[in-house]
C-alpha positions in Angstrom: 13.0 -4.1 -5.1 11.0 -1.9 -2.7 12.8 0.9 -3.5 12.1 0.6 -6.9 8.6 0.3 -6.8 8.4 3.3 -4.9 10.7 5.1 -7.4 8.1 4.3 -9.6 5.0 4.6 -8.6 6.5 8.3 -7.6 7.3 8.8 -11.0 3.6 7.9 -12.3 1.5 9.5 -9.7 3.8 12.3 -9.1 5.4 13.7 -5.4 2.3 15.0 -4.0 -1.1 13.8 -3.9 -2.5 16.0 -6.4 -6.0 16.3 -8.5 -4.8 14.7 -11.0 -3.2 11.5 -9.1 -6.4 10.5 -7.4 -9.4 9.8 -8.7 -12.9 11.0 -8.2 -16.0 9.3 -6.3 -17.9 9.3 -9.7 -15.1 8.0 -11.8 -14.7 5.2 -9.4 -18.5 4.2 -9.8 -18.1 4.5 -13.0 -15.2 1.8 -13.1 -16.9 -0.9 -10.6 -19.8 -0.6 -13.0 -17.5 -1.5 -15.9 -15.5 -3.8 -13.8 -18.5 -6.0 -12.7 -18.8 -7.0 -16.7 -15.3 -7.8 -17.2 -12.6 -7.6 -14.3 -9.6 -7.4 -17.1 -10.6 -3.7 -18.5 -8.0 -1.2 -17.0 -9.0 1.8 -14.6 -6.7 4.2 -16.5 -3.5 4.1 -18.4 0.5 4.4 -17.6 -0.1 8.4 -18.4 -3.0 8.8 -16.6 -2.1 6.8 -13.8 -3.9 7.4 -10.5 -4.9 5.6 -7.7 -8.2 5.6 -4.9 -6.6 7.1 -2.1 -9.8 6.8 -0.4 -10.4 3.2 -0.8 -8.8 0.3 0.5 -6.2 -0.9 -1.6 -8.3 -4.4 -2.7 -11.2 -2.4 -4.0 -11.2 -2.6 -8.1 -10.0 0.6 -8.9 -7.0 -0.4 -6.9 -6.8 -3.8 -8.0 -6.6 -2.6 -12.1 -4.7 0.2 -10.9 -1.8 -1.9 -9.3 -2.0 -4.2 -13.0 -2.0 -1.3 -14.8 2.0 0.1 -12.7 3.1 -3.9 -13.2 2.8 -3.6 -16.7 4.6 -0.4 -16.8 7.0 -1.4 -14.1 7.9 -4.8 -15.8 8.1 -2.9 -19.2 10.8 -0.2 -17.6 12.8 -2.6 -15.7 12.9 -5.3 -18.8 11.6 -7.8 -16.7 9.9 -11.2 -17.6 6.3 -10.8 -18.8 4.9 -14.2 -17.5 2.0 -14.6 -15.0 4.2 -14.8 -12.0 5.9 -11.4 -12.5 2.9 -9.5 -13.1 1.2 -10.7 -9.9 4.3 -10.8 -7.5 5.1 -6.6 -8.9 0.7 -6.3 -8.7 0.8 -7.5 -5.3 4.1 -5.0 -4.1 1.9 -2.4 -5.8 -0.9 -2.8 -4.0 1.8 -2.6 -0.6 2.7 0.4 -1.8 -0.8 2.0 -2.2 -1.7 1.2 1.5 1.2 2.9 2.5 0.5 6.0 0.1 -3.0 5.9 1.8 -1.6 5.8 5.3 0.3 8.6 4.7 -2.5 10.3 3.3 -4.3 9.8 6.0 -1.6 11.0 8.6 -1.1 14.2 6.3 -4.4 15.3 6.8 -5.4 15.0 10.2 -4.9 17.8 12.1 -1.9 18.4 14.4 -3.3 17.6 17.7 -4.8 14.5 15.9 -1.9 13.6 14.9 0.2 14.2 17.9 -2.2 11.8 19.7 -2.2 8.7 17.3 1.7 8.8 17.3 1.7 8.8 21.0 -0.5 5.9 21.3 1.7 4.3 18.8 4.8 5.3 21.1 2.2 3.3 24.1 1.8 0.5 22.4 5.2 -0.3 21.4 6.5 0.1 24.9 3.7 -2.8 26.0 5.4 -4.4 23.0 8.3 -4.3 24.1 7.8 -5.5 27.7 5.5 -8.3 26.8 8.2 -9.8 25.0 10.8 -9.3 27.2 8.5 -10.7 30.1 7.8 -13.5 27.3 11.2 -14.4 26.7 12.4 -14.4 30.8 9.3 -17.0 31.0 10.9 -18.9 28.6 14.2 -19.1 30.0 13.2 -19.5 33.5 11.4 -22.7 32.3 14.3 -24.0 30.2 16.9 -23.8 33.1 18.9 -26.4 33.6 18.3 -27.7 37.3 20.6 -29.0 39.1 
């Protein structure tokens, strides 16, 4: 189902993160004004979808935003209109816009930036990886058999 959420919220906001698929700063005050009256209105429509990029992905704009693809997903994909669909495609949605800002992030740092987070990363996972391997020979060592 992943894969089909991405598919689509490619195919609403486009391949690149353009003008037009993010929203501004006063557009988004605009909306949290609104959306302190009535938390049901809609940021923006299937054909003007866009997303805050900027903003965590629980912030309104995101929140009506992800609503706003479910609909359009469940419409596309004939899938069952009831409460539970909406919020279990709302909730992938809102995955799939803190990945979109992740990568949004990672595209515009600059290159040494960038060389330096995914090293740390690369650090990080290696104390992962020995952790658990020290982890698991604990847990071994303490379940032998004696005899």
């Amino acid at each position: 189902m992943q894969s089909l959420i991405r598919e689509h919220m490619t195919r609403l906001l486009g391949d690149d993160f353009s003008s037009s698929s993010v929203v501004s700063d006063p557009e988004i005050a605009e909306f949290e004004a609104r959306w302190k009256d009535d938390k049901s209105k809609d940021c923006c429509n299937v054909d003007s979808f866009r997303i805050n990029i900027r903003g965590a992905p629980k912030t309104p704009w995101n929140i009506s935003a992800a609503r706003v693809f479910a609909r359009s997903f469940i419409d596309s994909y004939r899938l069952n209109k009831d409460s539970e669909t909406l919020m279990e495609i709302s909730n992938c949605a809102t995955t799939r816009i803190k990945s979109l800002r992740y990568a949004f992030a990672k595209l515009s740092l600059t290159a040494p930036k960038r060389l330096q987070l995914e090293a740390a990363a690369r650090r990080r996972g290696r104390k992962a990886t020995v952790s658990n391997i020290y982890q698991l020979n604990q847990f071994h060592t303490s379940h032998a058999i004696q005899y």
